[in-house]
N, C-alpha and C positions, 0 to 999 in steps of 0.2 A: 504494500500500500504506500503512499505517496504521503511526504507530511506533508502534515498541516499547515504547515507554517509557507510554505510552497507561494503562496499568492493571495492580496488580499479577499479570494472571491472562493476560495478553497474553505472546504468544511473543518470547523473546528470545532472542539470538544472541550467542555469546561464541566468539571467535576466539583460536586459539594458532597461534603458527608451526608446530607438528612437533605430530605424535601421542602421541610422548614429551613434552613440553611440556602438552599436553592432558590427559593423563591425568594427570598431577602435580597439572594445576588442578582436573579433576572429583574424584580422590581427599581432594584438603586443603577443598573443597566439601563432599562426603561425609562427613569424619571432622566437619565445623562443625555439620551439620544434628543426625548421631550424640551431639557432646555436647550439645546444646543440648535435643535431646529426650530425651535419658535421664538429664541430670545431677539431673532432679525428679522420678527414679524413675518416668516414662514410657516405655512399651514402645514399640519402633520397630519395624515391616513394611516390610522392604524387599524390592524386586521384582528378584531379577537378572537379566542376559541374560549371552548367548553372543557369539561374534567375537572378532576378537584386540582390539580396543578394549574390549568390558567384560572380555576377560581382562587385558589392561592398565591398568584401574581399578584392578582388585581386587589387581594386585600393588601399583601406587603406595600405594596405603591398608595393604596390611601392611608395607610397609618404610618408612611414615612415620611419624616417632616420634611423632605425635601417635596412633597409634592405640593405645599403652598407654590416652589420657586416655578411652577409654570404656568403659562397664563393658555388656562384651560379653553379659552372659545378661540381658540389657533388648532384645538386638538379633532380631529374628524372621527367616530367610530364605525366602524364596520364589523362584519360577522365573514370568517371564511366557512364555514354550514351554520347549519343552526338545522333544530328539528320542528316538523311540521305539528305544532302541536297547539293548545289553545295559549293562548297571549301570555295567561296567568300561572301557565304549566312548568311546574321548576323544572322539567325537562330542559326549556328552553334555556339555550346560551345565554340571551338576554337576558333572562330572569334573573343568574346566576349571577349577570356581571354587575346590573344594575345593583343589585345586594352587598357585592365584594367591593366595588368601588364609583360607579357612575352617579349614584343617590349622592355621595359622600364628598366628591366636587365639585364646583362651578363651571359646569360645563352646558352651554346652550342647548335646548331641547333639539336644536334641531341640526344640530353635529352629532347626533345619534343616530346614524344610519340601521333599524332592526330590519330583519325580514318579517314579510307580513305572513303573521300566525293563523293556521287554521279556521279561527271564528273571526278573521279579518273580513270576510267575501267573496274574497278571491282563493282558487282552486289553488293546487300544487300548481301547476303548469301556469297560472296565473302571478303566483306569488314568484317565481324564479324571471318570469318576466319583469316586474316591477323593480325587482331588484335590478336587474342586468339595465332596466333605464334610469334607476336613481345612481349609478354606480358612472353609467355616461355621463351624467351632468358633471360628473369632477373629471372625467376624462383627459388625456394627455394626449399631444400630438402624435405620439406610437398606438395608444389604443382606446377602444371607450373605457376605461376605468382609471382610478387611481393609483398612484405608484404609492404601493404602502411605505411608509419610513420604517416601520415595523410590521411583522406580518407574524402572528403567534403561533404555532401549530403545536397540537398535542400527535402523538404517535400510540395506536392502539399496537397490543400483542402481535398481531399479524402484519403489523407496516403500514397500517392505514393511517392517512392523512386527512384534516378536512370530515368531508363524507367520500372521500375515492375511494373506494375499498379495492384491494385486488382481485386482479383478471376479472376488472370489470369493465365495461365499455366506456364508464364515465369518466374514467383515469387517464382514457386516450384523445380527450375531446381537445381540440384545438381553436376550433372556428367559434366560441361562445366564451362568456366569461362565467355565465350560470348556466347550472342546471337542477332540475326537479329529481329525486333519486326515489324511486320504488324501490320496494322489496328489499331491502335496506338488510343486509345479515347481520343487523347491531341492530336491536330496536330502540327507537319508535321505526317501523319499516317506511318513512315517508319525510325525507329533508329535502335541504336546497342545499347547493355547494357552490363553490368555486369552484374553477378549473383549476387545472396546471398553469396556463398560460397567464390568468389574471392572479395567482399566488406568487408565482417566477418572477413576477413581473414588480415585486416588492424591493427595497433597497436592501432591507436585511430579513433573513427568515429564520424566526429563530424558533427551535425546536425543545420542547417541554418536556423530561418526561424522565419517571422514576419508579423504582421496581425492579425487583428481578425478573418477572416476567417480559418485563422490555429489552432484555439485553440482546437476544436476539435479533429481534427488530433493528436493535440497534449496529448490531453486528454488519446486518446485510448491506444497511441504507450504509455506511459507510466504506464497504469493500466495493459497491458498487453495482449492488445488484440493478436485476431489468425492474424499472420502474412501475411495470404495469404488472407485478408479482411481489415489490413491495415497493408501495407509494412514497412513502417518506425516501425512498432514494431517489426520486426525484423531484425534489424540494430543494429548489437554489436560489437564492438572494441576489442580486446584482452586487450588491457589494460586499456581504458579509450571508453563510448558512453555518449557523452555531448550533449545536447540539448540546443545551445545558443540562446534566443528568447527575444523578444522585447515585452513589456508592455503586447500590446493589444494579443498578441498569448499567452502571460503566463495568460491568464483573469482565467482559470481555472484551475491551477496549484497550489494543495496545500500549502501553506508557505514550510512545513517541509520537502519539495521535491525540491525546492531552494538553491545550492550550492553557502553562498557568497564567497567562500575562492578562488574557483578555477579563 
């Protein structure tokens, strides 16, 4: 395997003992990127996820007192899935983040980008549309969407990223930014996702995730497997793809693939 340290755009691996420990690191991570692109009056797109790991980002970042230092209506959110469920469903990502930290700052209602839930009116196929047209209005001259400053991803047991599961067709889409996911082998069987293309397309992607059960997962996404058999190997950042993970998920993670600096 190739280090790490090879180029800015190269995957690296930052290790904490505990998940509490981790998420302290990815949250004061988080809050550096936040001032750093808003303190010149630049608006930041960031991508959340679901699990108890990006719920435990987003509490670390509202209970650290450096998150006074950003000036939160510069900050945009977005969701890369969320599941098709009613508004009020702690299922949902939303639910989760609003609880862990969105309630807890001063952030404009309407820099909250959610997907539209269930008992919103709109259908599955409906609600990955509205998405894909609210996500145009911030669009960039490369694509309809935003280029996330940060883009969060959790990695399930099997390498799944987002809602892309493997060897599934929605892993290989390229021509959309959303899509509607049936039959979903993680229940609720009915989310919205991102693609690859509008995830890729983030400046830094940073990847969450702790357990022994993940090491696998972890294993692969890093040696380089085929992406459409495990999704998180293909999750890359323009400028930075970090894999921040805790002990027991790093159990098989070369030393020399170990970033202490970042």
């Amino acid at each position: 395997m190739m280090s790490m340290q090879a180029g800015s755009a190269e995957k690296r691996v930052v290790v904490e003992a505990t998940p509490a420990a981790l998420a302290a690191r990815v949250a004061d991570r988080f809050l550096t990127r936040l001032r750093a692109r808003t303190r010149n009056g630049k608006v930041a797109h960031v991508a959340l996820t679901g699990g108890s790991m990006g719920g435990a980002v987003l509490r670390a970042t509202a209970e650290s007192r450096r998150a006074r230092d950003v000036d939160w209506s510069l900050v945009h959110f977005w969701w890369g899935d969320e599941r098709f469920v009613a508004h009020d469903d702690v299922d949902r990502n939303a639910v989760q983040a609003r609880a862990a930290l969105l309630d807890r700052i001063d952030v404009p209602a309407e820099n909250i980008h959610e997907i539209a839930a269930a008992d919103s009116g709109l259908d599955l196929e409906g609600a990955a549309e509205a998405y894909a047209a609210e996500l145009a209005r911030f669009g960039t001259a490369e694509h309809p969407w935003p280029s996330f400053a940060v883009c969060f991803l959790g990695v399930g047991p099997d390498g799944h990223i987002a809602s892309l599961f493997p060897d599934r067709a929605e892993v290989t889409v390229t021509d959309a930014a959303v899509l509607a996911v049936r039959d979903s082998p993680k229940p609720p069987p009915e989310r919205v996702t991102l693609t690859r293309p509008a995830l890729n397309a983030s400046k830094r992607v940073w990847l969450v995730l702790t357990g022994a059960d993940k090491a696998s997962a972890l294993g692969l996404a890093l040696a380089g497997a085929s992406y459409t058999s495990v999704p998180a190997a293909g999750a890359k950042g323009r400028k930075r793809t970090v894999f921040f993970v805790d002990e027991a998920a790093a159990s098989e993670v070369s030393p020399d693939l170990i970033d202490q600096a970042y």
